[in-house]
C-alpha positions as CSV (number, residue, x, y, z in Angstrom):
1,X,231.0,105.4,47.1
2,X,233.5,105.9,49.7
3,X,231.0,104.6,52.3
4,X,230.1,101.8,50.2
5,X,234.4,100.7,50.3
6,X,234.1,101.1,53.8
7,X,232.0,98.5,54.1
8,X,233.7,96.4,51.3
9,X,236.3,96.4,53.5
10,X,234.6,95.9,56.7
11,X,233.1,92.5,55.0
12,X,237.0,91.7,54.1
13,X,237.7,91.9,58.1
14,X,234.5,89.9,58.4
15,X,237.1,86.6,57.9
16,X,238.4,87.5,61.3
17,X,234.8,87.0,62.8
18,X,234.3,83.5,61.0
19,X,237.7,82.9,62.7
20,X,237.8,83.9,65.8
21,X,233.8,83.1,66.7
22,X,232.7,80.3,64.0
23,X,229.5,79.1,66.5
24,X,228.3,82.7,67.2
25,X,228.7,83.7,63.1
26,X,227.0,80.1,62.5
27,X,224.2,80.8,64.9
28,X,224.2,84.3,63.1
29,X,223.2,82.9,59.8
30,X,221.1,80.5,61.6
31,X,218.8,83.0,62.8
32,X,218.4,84.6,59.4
33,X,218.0,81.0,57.5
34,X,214.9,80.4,60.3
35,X,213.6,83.9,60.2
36,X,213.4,83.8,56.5
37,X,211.3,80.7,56.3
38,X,208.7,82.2,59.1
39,X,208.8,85.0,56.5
40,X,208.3,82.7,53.3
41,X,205.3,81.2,55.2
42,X,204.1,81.9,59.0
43,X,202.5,78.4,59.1
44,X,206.0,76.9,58.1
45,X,206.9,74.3,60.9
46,X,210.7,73.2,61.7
47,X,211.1,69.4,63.6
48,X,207.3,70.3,64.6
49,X,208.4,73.9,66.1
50,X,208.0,77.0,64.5
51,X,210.8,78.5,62.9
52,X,210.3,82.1,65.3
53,X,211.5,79.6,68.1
54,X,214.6,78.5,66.5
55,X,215.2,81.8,65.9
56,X,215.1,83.3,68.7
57,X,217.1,80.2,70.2
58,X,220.1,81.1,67.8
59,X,220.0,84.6,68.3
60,X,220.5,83.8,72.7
61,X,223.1,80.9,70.9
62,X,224.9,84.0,69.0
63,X,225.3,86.3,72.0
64,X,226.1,83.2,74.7
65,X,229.0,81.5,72.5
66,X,230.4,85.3,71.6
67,X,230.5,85.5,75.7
68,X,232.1,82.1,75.8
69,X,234.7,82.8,73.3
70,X,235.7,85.9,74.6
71,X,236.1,84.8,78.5
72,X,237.9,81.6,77.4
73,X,240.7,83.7,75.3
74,X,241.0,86.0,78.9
75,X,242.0,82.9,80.6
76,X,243.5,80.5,77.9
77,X,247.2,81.3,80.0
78,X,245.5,79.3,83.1
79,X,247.0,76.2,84.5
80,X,243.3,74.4,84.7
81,X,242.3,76.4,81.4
82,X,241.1,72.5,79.3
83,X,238.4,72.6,82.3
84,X,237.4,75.9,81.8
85,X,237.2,74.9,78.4
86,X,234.8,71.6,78.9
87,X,233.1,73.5,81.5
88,X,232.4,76.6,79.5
89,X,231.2,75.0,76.8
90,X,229.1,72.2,78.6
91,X,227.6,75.3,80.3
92,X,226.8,76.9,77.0
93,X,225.1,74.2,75.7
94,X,222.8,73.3,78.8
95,X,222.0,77.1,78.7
96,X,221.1,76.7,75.2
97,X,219.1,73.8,75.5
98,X,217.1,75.2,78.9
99,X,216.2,78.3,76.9
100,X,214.3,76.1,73.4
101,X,212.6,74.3,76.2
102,X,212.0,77.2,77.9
103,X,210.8,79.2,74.8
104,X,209.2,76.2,73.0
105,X,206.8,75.7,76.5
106,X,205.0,78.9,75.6
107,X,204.6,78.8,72.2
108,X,201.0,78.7,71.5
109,X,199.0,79.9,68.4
110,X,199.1,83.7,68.0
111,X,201.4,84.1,70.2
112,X,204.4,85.8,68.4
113,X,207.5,84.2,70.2
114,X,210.2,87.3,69.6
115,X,207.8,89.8,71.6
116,X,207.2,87.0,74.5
117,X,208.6,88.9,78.2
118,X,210.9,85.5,78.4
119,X,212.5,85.9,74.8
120,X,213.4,89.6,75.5
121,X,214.8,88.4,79.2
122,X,216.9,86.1,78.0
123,X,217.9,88.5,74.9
124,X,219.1,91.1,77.5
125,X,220.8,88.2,79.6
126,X,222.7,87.1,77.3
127,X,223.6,90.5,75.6
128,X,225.2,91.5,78.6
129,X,226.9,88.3,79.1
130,X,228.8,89.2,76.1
131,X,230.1,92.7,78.1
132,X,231.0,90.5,81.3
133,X,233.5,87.9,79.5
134,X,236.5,89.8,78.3
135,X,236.6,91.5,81.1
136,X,235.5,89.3,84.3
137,X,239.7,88.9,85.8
138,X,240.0,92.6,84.9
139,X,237.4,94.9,87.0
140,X,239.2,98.3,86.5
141,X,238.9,98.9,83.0
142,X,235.7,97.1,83.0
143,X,233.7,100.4,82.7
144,X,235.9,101.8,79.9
145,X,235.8,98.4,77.8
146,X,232.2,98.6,78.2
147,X,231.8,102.3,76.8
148,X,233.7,101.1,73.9
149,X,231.9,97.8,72.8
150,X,228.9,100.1,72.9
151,X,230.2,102.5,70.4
152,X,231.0,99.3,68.5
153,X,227.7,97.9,68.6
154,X,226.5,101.2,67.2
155,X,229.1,101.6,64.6
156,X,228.1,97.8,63.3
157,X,224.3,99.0,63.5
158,X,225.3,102.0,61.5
159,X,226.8,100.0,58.8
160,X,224.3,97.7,58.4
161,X,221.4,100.4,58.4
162,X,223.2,102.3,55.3
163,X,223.8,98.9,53.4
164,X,220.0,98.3,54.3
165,X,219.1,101.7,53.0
166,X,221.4,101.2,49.8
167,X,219.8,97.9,48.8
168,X,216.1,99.2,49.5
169,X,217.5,101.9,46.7
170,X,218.2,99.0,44.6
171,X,215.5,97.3,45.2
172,X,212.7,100.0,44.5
173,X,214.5,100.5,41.2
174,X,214.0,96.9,39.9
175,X,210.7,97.3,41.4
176,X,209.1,100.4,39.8
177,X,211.3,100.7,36.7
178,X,211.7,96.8,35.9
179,X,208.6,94.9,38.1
180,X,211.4,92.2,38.5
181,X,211.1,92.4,42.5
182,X,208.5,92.6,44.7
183,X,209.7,95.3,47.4
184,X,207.0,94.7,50.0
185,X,208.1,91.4,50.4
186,X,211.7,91.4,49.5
187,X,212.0,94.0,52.3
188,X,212.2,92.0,55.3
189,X,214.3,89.2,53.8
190,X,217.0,92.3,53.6
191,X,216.2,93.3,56.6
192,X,216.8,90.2,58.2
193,X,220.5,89.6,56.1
194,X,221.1,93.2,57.0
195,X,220.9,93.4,60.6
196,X,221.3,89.4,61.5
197,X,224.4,88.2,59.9
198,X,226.0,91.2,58.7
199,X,225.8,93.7,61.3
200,X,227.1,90.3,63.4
201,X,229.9,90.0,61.1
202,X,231.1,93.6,61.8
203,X,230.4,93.6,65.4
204,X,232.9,90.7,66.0
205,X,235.4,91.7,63.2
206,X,236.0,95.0,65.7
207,X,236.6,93.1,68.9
208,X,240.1,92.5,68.0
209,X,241.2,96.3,68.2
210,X,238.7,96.2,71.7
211,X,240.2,93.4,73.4
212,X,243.7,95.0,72.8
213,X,242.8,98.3,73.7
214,X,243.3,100.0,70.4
215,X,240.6,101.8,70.0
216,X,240.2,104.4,67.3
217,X,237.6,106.3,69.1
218,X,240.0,108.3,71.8
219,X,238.1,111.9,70.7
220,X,234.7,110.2,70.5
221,X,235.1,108.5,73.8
222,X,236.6,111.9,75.4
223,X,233.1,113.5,73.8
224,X,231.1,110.5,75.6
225,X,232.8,111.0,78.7
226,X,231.8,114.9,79.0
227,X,228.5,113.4,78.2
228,X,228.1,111.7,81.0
229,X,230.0,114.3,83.7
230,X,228.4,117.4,82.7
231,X,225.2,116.8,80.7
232,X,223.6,113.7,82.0
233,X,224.8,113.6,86.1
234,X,223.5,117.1,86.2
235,X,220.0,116.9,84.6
236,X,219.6,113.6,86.7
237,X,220.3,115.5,89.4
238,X,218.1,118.0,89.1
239,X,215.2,115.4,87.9
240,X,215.4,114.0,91.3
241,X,215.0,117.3,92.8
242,X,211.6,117.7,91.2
243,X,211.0,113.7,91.6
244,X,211.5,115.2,95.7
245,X,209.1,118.6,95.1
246,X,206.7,115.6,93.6
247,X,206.7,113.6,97.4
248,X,206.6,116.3,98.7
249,X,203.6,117.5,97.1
250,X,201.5,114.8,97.9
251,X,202.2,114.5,101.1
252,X,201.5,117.7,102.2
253,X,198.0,117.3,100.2
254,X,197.6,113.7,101.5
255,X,197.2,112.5,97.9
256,X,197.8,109.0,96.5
257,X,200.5,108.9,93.8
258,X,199.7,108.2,90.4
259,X,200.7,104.6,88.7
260,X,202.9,106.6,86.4
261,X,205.4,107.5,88.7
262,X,206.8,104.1,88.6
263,X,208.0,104.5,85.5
264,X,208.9,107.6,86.3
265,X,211.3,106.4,88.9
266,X,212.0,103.3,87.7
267,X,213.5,104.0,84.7
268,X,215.5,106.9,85.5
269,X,216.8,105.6,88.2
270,X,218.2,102.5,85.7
271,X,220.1,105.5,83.7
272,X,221.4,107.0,87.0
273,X,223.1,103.4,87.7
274,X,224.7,104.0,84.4
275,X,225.7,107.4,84.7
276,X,227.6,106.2,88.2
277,X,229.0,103.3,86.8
278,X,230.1,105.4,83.9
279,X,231.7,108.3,86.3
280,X,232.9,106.7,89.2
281,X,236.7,106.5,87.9
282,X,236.3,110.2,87.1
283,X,236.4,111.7,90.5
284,X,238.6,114.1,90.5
285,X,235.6,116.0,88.5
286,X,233.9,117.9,90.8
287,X,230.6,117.2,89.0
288,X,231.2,113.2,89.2
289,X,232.1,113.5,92.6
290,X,229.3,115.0,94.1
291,X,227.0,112.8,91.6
292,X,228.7,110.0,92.8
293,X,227.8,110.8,96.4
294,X,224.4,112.2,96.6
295,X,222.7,110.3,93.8
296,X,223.0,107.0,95.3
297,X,221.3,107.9,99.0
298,X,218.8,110.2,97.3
299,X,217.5,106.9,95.0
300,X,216.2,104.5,98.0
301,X,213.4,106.8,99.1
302,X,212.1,107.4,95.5
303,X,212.1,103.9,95.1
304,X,210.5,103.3,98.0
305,X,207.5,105.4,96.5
306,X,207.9,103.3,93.2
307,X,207.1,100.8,95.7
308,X,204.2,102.0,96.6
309,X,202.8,103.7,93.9
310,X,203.6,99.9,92.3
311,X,201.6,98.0,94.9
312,X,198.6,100.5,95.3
313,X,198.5,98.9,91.3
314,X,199.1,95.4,92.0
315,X,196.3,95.1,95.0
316,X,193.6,96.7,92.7
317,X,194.6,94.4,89.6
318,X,197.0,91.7,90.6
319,X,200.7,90.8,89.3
320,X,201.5,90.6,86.0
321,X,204.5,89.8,84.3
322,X,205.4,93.5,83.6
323,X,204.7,93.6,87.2
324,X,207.1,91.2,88.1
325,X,209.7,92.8,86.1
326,X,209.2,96.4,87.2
327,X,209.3,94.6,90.7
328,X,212.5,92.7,90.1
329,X,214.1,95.8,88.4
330,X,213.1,98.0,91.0
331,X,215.5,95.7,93.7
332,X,218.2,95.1,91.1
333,X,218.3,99.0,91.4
334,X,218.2,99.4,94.6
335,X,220.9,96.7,95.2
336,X,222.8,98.9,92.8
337,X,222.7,102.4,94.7
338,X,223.1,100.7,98.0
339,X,226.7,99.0,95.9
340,X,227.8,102.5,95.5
341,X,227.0,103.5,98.9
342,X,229.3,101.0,100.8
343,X,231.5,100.1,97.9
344,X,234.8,102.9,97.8
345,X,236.9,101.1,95.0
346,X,235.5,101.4,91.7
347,X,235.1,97.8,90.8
348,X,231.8,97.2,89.7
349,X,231.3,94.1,88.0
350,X,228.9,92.6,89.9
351,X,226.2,94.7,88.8
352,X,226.1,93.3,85.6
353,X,226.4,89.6,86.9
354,X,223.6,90.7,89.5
355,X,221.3,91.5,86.2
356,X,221.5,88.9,84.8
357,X,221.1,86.8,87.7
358,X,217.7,88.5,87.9
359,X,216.6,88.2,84.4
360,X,217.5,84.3,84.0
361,X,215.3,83.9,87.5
362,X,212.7,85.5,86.3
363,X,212.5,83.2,83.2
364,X,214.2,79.9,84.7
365,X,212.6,80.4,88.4
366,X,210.3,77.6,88.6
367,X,207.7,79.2,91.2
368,X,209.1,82.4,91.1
369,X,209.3,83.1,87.8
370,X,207.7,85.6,86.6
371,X,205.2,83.8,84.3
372,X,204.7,81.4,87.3
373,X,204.2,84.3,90.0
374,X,201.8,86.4,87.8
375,X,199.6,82.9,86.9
376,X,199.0,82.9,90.9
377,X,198.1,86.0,90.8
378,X,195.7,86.7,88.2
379,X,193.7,83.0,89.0
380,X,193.7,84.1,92.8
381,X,191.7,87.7,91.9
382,X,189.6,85.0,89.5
383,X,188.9,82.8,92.5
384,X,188.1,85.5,94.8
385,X,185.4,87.1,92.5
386,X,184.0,83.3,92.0
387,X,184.1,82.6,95.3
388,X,182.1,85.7,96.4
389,X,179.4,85.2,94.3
390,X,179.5,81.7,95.1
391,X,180.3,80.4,91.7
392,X,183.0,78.2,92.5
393,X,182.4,75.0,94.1
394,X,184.7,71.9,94.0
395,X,186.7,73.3,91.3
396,X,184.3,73.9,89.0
397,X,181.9,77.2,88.3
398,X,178.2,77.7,88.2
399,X,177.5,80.5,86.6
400,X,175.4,83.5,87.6
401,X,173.2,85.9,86.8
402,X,173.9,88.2,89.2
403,X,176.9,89.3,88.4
404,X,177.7,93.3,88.6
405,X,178.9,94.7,85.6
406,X,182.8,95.7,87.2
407,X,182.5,91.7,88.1
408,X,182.4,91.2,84.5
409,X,184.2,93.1,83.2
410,X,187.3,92.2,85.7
411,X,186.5,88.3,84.8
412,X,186.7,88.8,81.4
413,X,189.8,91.1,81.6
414,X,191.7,88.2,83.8
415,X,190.4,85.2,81.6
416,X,191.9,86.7,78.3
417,X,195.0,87.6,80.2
418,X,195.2,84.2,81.0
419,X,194.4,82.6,78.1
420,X,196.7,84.7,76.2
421,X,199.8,84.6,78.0
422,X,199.7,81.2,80.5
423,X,199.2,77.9,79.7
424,X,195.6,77.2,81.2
425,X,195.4,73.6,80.0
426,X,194.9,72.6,83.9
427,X,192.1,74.5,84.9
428,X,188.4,73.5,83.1
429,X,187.1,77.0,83.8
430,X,190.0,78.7,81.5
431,X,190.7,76.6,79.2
432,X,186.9,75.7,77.7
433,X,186.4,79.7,77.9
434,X,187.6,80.0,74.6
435,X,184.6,81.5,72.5
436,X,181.5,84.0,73.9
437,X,179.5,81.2,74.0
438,X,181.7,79.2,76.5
439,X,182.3,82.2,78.5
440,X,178.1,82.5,78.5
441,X,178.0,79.1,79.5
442,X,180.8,78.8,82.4
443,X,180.5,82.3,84.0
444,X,176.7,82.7,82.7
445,X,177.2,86.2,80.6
446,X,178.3,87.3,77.3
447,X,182.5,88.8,77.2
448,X,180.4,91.8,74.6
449,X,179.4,93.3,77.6
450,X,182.8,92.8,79.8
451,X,185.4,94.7,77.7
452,X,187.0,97.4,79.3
453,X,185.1,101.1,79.1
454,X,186.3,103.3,76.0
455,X,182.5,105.5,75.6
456,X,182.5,107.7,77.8
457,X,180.6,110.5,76.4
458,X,177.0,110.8,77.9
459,X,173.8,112.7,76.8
460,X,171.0,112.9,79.2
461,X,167.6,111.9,78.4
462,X,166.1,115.9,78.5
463,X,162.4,114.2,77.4
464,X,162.0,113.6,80.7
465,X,163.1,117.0,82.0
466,X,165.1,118.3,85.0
467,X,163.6,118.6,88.4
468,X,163.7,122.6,89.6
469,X,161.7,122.6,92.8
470,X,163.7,124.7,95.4
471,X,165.6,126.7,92.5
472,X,164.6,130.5,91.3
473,X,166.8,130.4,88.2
474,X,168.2,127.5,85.4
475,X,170.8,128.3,83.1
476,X,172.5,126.0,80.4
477,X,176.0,125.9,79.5
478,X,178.1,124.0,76.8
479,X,181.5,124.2,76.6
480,X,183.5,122.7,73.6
481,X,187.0,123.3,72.8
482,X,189.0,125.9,73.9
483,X,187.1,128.7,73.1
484,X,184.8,130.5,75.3
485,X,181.7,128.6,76.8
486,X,178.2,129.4,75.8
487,X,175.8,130.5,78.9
488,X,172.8,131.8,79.0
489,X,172.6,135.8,79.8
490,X,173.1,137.5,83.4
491,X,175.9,134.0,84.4
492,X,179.5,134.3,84.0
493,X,181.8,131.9,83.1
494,X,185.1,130.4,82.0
495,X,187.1,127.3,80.7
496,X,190.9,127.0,81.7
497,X,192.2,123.9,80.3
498,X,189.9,121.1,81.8
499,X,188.0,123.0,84.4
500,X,185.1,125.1,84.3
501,X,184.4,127.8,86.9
502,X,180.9,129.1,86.8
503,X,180.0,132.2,88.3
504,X,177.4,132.2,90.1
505,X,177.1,135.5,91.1
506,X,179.9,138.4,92.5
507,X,181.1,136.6,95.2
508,X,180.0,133.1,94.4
509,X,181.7,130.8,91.9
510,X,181.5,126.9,91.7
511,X,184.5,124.8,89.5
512,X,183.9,121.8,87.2
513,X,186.5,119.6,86.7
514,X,186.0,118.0,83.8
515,X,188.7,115.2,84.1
516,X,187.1,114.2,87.5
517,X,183.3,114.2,85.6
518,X,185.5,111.5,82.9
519,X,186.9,109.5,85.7
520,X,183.3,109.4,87.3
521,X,181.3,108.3,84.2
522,X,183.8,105.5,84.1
523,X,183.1,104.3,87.8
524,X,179.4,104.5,86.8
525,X,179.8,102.6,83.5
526,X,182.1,99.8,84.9
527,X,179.7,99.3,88.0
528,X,176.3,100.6,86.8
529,X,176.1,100.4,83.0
530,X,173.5,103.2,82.7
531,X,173.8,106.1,84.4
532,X,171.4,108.3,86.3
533,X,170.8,112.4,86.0
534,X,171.0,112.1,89.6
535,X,174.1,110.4,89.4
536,X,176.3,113.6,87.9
537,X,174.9,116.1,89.8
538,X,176.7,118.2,91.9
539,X,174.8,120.8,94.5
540,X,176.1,122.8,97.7
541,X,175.9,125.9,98.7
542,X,178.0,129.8,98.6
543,X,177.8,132.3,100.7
544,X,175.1,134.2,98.9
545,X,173.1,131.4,97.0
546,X,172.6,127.4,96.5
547,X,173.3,125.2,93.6
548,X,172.5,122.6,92.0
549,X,174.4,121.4,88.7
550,X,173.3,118.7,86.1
551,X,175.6,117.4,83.8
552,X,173.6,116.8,80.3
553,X,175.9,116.0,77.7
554,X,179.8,115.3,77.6
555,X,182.0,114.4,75.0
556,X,185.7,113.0,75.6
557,X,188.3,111.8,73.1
558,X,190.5,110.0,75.2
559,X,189.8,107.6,78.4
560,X,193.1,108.4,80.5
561,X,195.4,111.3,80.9
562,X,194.6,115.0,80.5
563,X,191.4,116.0,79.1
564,X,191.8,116.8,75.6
565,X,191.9,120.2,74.4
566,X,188.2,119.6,72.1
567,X,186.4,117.6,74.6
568,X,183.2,119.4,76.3
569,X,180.6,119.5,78.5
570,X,176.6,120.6,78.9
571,X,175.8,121.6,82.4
572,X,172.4,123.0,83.4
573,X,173.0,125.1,86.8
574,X,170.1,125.9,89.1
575,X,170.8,128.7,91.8
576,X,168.9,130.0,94.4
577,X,169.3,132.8,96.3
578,X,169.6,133.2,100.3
579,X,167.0,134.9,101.7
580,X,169.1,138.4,103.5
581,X,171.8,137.7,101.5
C-alpha cells in the first residue's frame, strides 16, 4: 500500500507536467487515444491513415516538444529569446510534419509502422534530443545531468510497470471470479495507459528537481559512478584484449572473419563511448584515466575489421537497411574515439548532436538514406543476375529456364526483400511479382523452389551401392549424439563435440568435421539441388594406408552456428593398405 501512495502522489505531481509541458503530455495521450483504436480494430483508418502512424507521429511529437520546452527555459534570460521562441517552435513543427510524411510514405499493408528502421530512427533521434536541450549552453555538467535523467526515466518506467502489474491483478480478478472483463484484450489497452501517458506524466513531473540539480539520488549516482570506473572500464578493457587475441588469430591462420564480429565490435564499442563519456570527468581515478587513454586508440583498428568483416557481407548479399545502420554507426563511433583522442577538455556535447545528425540522415537523406541506398543496392544484385542470364532487355524480363538453383533462390530472396520493405511501384518486374504465379511468369520458375535452404539432413540412396574397387576393407560408422559412435569391429573412433576422428589404423587417423559436412550440403543444395555420393566424399592418403570416406546419412537441427550436440552422421570408410608399409 505504501507503494500504491507513492504513486498517488506521484500522479498529484503529475499537474506540474500538464504545466510545465502541455504539447508533450497532449501528444502523450494522443499516442495512447491512436494506439487504442489500432487496438479496437487494426483495419481502423484515421483521415485515410492508419492510426499506428499517428501514433508513432505523437510519440516523436512527445519527445521533440519535451526537447523544445526544456532548451527554451535554458535560454528564456536571452536578449533575442521571442526568436528562439518562433524559431523553436516553427522548427518543431516542420520536424513534425517531415516525419508523418516521412512515416506515412512507407506505410503499406502488413507492414507494421512501429517496427519500421525509420520509426525507431527517428524514436532514438528524438529521445536524445530531449538529453541535449537542458543542457546545450552548459557542456560540463552535461554528462552528470545525463546520468540522472536516465535514472529518472527508469524510476518512471518502474512506476508505471508496478501500476501495470497492480491493475493486471485487478483485472484477472474481475475476469476469473466475475467474467466482467475480458483480460486478453483489456491487457494492451492498460498497457498502452500504463506506459504512454502515465509513465509520461511521471517522467516530466521529475524534471523539476533535475533541472535544478536536486537530485535525491546522491548514493545511487555514487553506486553508478563505481559502476562505470571499476566494473564496466575494466571488463571493456579486457574484452578488447581478446577482441586483439581474435585478429590476431586469424591472421596468423590467414582466415576470413566471421560476419558476427561486427556485432561483436560494433556494439561494444557503442558501450565503450559511453563508459568514456561517463568517466572522463573522473580522472583523477587511476582506472578512468588509463580507460580514458588506451580505449580510444585501441577502438579504430577493431573497427576497421568491423569494416571488413561488414563488407566481405555486403559484396556477397548487397546493402540493406540494417547494413546502412551498422555502416553509419560504425563512423559515428569512430568519430567518437577519434573525439577523445584529440579532444583534452571534457566537453562532449557534440556526440550526442553528431547522433542524431546521423540518424535523421539516414531517414531524411534523400539519396542517401538508408531506405534509398539499400533500394540501389538490392535492384543492382537483381539486375546483375538478369542481365547475366540475359533476362533483362529494355527494362523488362524474359524469363528463363535456365536458371541455377542459387540464381533462384537469390532472386527470390531480393524480390521479397523488396517488395516488403521498398516501394516497388516504378519497376514492372517488382511490383507485378506479387503471387507464385507472377513470379513463374516474369522470372519463368516457381518462388517454392527459391526459399532459402533449412533441410539439410541427407540419406544416400544405398540401393545403388558404394563403389569399393581399389579398397581391402569397408567399415560403417554412425554417430548420434554425444555418446560414443558405433563402428564396425577392428576401427577405432571418437566424437569430440562436432568432429569425428576415425582411426584408421596405429599411426593413421583421418578427422570429420561435421560443421564443415553442414556448410557443404548447403553449397550443394543452393547450387545443385540433389546431391551426389560423389559429391561428400572425402579420400587421401596416411602414411600406412589410403582412404576413401562416403558420407551416407546426416541429420542436423540447426542451419548456422555450432553443430548441435544430437546432430549425427553415417560414414562408410574404405582403407587400403600400402604395400611395405
Amino acid at each position: 500500500m505504501k507503494l500504491l501512495r507513492l504513486i498517488a502522489q506521484e500522479l498529484k505531481q503529475g499537474k506540474e507536467a500538464f504545466r510545465r509541458f502541455p504539447l508533450s503530455m497532449a501528444f502523450a495521450v494522443l499516442a495512447a487515444i491512436f494506439q487504442c483504436i489500432w487496438l479496437q480494430r487494426n483495419e481502423a483508418t484515421v483521415f485515410n491513415a492508419s492510426p499506428l502512424l499517428f501514433s508513432a507521429v505523437a510519440v516523436i511529437g512527445f519527445f521533440v516538444t519535451a526537447a523544445a520546452y526544456l532548451y527554451l527555459e535554458s535560454v528564456r534570460e536571452k536578449e533575442n529569446f521571442h526568436a528562439l521562441l518562433l524559431g523553436t517552435w516553427l522548427g518543431v513543427l516542420l520536424f513534425l510534419v517531415i516525419s508523418g510524411f516521412r512515416l506515412a510514405s512507407m506505410g503499406k499493408e502488413g507492414v507494421d509502422i512501429y517496427f519500421a528502421m525509420p520509426t525507431w530512427a527517428l524514436f532514438a533521434a528524438s529521445g536524445i534530443m530531449v538529453f541535449c536541450g537542458g543542457k546545450i549552453h552548459d557542456e560540463r555538467r552535461f554528462p552528470a545531468y545525463v546520468l540522472i535523467l536516465t535514472i529518472e526515466i527508469a524510476v518512471a518506467y518502474l512506476y508505471a510497470f508496478v501500476l501495470f502489474a497492480a491493475m493486471c491483478l485487478l483485472l484477472v480478478g474481475a475476469d476469473v471470479l466475475f467474467g466482467v472483463v475480458d483480460f486478453s484484450t483489456a491487457v494492451m489497452y492498460l498497457a498502452t495507459i500504463c506506459f504512454m501517458p502515465f509513465m509520461a506524466a511521471i517522467f516530466l513531473s521529475r524534471l523539476s528537481a533535475v533541472e535544478g540539480g536536486r537530485s535525491p539520488y546522491g548514493a545511487g549516482i555514487h553506486v553508478i559512478n563505481n559502476l562505470f570506473n571499476n566494473i564496466l572500464a575494466p571488463v571493456l578493457g579486457l574484452y578488447v584484449l581478446l577482441l586483439y587475441l581474435y585478429m590476431a588469430k586469424i591472421l596468423f591462420l590467414h582466415e576470413l572473419p566471421t560476419t558476427s564480429v561486427v556485432n561483436l565490435i560494433l556494439w561494444p564499442m557503442a558501450l565503450a563511448v559511453f563508459v568514456l563519456f561517463m568517466v572522463d570527468h573522473n580522472r583523477d581515478r587511476t582506472g578512468a584515466y588509463y580507460f580514458r587513454k588506451a580505449m580510444p586508440p585501441a577502438a579504430l583498428p577493431l573497427l576497421g575489421l568491423m569494416y571488413y568483416a561488414w563488407f566481405l557481407r555486403v559484396h556477397q548479399y548487397g546493402l540493406t537497411e540494417n547494413r546502412y545502420m551498422i555502416f553509419a554507426l560504425g563512423l559515428w563511433v569512430a568519430f567518437a574515439m577519434v573525439h577523445f583522442i584529440v579532444q583534452k577538455r571534457e566537453l562532449h556535447m557534440i556526440l550526442p548532436m553528431t547522433l542524431v545528425a546521423v540518424l535523421l540522415v539516414s531517414v531524411f537523406g534523400g539519396p542517401i538514406s538508408a531506405d534509398s541506398v539499400a533500394f540501389r543496392s538490392q535492384k543492382k544484385r537483381l539486375d546483375r543476375i538478369l542481365v547475366a542470364n540475359h533476362m533483362l532487355k529494355g527494362g523488362e524480363v524474359v524469363p528463363s529456364g535456365n536458371l541455377s538453383v542459387k540464381e533462384k533462390r537469390e532472386i527470390q530472396e531480393i524480390v521479397d526483400y523488396l517488395i516488403q520493405h521498398h516501394d516497388v511501384s516504378h519497376v514492372a518486374y517488382l511490383r507485378d511479382a506479387n503471387s507464385s504465379e507472377a513470379m513463374e511468369r516474369i522470372y519463368g520458375f516457381t518462388p517454392d523452389n527459391a526459399g532459402p535452404v533449412t533441410d539439410l539432413n541427407y540419406a544416400m540412396d544405398m540401393a545403388e551401392g558404394v563403389d569399393v574397387s581399389g579398397y581391402d576393407k569397408a567399415y560403417f560408422i554412425d554417430t548420434y549424439g554425444v555418446g560414443e559412435p558405433e563402428a564396425a569391429s577392428g576401427l577405432k573412433t571418437e566424437r569430440i563435440r562436432g568432429s569425428v576422428t576415425v582411426h584408421l589404423n596405429d599411426e593413421d587417423s583421418v578427422n570429420v568435421d561435421l560443421k564443415a559436412v553442414r556448410e557443404k550440403i548447403r553449397i550443394l543444395r543452393q547450387t545443385k539441388g540433389e546431391i551426389e555420393p560423389e559429391d561428400l566424399t572425402m579420400e587421401g592418403e596416411r602414411n600406412r594406408c589410403a582412404y576413401k570416406i562416403y558420407v551416407t546419412g546426416t541429420v542436423f537441427f540447426s542451419a548456422q552456428g555450432e553443430v548441435d550436440p544430437d546432430a549425427g552422421i553415417s560414414l562408410c570408410v574404405l582403407v587400403r593398405e600400402k604395400e611395405g608399409k
